[in-house]
C-alpha positions in Angstrom: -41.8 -57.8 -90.6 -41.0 -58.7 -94.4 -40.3 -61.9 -95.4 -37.3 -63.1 -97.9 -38.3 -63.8 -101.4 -36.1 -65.3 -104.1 -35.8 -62.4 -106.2 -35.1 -59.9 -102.8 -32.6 -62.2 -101.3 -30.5 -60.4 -104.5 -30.5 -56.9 -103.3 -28.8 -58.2 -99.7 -26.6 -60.6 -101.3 -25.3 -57.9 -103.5 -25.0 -55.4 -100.7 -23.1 -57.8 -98.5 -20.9 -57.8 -101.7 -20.2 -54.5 -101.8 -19.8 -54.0 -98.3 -17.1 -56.6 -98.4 -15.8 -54.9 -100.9 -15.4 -51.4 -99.2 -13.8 -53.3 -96.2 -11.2 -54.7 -98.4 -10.7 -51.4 -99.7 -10.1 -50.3 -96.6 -8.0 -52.5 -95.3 -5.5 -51.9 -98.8 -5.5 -48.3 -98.2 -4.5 -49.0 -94.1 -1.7 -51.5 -95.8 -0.4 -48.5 -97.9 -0.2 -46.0 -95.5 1.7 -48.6 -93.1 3.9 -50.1 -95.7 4.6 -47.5 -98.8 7.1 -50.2 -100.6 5.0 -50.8 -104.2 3.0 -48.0 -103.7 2.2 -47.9 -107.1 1.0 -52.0 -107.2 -1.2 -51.1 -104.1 -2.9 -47.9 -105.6 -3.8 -49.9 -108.1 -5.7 -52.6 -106.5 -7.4 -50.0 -104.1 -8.5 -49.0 -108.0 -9.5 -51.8 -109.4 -11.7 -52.4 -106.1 -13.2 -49.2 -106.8 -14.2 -50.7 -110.5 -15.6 -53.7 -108.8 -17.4 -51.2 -106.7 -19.2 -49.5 -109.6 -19.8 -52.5 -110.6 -21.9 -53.9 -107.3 -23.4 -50.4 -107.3 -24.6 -50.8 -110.9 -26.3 -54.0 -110.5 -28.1 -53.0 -107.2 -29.5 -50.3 -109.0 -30.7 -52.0 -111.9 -32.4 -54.6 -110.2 -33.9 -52.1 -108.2 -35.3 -50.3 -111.4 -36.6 -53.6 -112.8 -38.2 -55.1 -109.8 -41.7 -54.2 -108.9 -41.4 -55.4 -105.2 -38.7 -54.5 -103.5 -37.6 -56.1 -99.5 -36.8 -52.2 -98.5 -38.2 -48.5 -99.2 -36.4 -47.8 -103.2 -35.3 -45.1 -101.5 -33.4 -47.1 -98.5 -31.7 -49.2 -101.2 -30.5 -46.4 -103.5 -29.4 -44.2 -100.6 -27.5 -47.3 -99.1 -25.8 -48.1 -102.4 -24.6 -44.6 -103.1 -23.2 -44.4 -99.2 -21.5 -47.3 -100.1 -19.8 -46.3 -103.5 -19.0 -42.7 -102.1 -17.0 -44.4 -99.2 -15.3 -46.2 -101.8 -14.6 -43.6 -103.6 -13.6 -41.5 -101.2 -10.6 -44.4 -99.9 -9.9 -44.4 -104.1 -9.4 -40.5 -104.4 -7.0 -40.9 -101.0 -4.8 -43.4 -102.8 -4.7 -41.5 -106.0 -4.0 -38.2 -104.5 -0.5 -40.1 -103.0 0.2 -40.8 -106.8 -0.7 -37.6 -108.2 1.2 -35.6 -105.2 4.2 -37.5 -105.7 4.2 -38.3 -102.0 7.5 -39.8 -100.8 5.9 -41.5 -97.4 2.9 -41.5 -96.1 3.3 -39.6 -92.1 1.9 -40.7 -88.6 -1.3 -38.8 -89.2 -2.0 -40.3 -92.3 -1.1 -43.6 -91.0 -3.6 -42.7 -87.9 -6.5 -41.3 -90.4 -6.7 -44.6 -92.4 -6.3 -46.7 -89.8 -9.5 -45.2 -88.5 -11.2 -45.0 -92.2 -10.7 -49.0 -91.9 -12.2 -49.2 -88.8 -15.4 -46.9 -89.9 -15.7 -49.3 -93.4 -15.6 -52.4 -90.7 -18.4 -50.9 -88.8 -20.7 -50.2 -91.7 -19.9 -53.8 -92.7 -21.2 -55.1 -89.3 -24.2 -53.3 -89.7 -24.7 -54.2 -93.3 -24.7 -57.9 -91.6 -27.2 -57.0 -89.0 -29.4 -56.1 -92.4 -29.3 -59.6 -93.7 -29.7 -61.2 -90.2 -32.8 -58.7 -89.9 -31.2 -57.7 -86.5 -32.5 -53.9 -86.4 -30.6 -53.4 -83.1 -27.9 -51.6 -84.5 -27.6 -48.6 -81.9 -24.0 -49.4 -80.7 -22.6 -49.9 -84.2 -23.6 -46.0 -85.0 -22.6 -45.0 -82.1 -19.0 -46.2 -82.6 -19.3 -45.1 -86.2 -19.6 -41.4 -84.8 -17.1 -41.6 -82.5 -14.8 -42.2 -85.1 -15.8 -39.9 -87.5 -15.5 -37.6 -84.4 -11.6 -38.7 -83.9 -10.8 -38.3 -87.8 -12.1 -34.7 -87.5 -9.8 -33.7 -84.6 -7.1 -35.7 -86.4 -7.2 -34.0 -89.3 -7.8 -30.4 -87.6 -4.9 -30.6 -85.3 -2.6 -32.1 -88.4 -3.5 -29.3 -90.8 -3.1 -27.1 -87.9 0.2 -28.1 -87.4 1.2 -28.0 -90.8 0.6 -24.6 -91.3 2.7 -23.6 -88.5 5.8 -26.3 -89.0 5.9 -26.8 -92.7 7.9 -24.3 -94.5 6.7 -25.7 -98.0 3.9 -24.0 -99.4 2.8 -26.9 -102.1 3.1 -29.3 -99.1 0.9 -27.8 -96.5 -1.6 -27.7 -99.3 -1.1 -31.1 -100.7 -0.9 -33.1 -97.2 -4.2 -30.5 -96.4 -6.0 -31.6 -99.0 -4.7 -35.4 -98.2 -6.4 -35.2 -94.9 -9.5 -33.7 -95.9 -10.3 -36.5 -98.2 -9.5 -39.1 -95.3 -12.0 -37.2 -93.5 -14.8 -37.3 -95.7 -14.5 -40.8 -96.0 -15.3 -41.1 -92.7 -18.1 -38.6 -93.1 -19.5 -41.2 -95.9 -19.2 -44.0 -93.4 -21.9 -42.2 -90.9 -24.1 -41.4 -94.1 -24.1 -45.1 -94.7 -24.9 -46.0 -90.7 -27.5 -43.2 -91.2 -29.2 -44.9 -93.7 -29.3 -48.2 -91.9 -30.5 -46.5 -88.5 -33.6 -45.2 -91.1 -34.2 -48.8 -92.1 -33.7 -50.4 -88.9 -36.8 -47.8 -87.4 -39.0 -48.6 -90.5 -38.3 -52.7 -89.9 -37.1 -52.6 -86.1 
């Protein structure tokens, strides 16, 4: 086991940060998709939470390049900071697509997809926790991480499925296909980042 030292405690305060973050981010993209009224207010903020983001990620990978002991593998942190900024990015690029598409209102399925995009970003906040509590048990937390990336794919499958059979518009099959295939890799991003933290939790576990 590794102990906490002044300088470490840093890395896990800024990765609760941007875990926190991510949730957040999460949660506005779920609030969108439920409630399109000021669409263009909510993008926004999912944006400026993606600055904030870059931001967190930025400083966690500075400190790692300037300190000389670090509480994890430099390879752990930098992989665990990237999951974390592609899931926010990914939860960005959803939001912005809505903008750039023109989209009117969001539909069940996309509605469906983020609610379970929140639900993967609250999971790998959970197990972000269980890093700072140094509780390496994190088994059940992956588990339900997978299940849900599991759900988004059949989600999305049967949606775009469905769209290419019901939709008469061309430009909208592609643009709601391409909708839900950036709500799916956002999911994808959440099991890279439980990945990363089942590696850590076998080194330190």
């Amino acid at each position: 086991m590794w102990g906490f030292m002044p300088s470490e405690t840093d890395f896990f305060d800024l990765f609760e940060q941007a875990s926190r973050n991510v949730v957040e981010a999460g949660q506005c993209l779920k609030n969108l998709m439920n409630n399109f009224e000021e669409s263009e207010k909510k993008i926004q903020h999912i944006k400026d939470l993606e600055h904030k983001g870059d931001g967190l990620t930025h400083d966690l990978i500075l400190k790692l390049n300037k300190t000389f002991i670090t509480p994890l593998d430099r390879e752990d942190i930098h992989a665990l900071a990237s999951s974390l900024d592609d899931i926010l990015d990914e939860i960005d690029a959803v939001a912005i697509l809505f903008r750039v598409f023109k989209i009117q209102h969001p539909t069940p399925t996309a509605c469906k997809l983020a609610e379970i995009l929140h639900a993967s970003a609250i999971e790998v906040g959970k197990g972000i926790g269980m890093l700072l509590e140094k509780n390496w048990d994190i088994k059940e937390c992956a588990i339900r991480v997978n299940s849900l990336e599991n759900e988004a794919d059949e989600v999305s499958r049967e949606a775009i499925s469905r769209l290419f059979e019901d939709e008469p518009d061309a430009k909208m099959v592609m643009k709601w296909k391409e909708i839900y295939e950036k709500f799916e890799i956002g999911t994808d991003c959440c099991e890279d980042a439980v990945n990363v933290l089942e590696r850590i939790a076998l080194k330190h576990g």
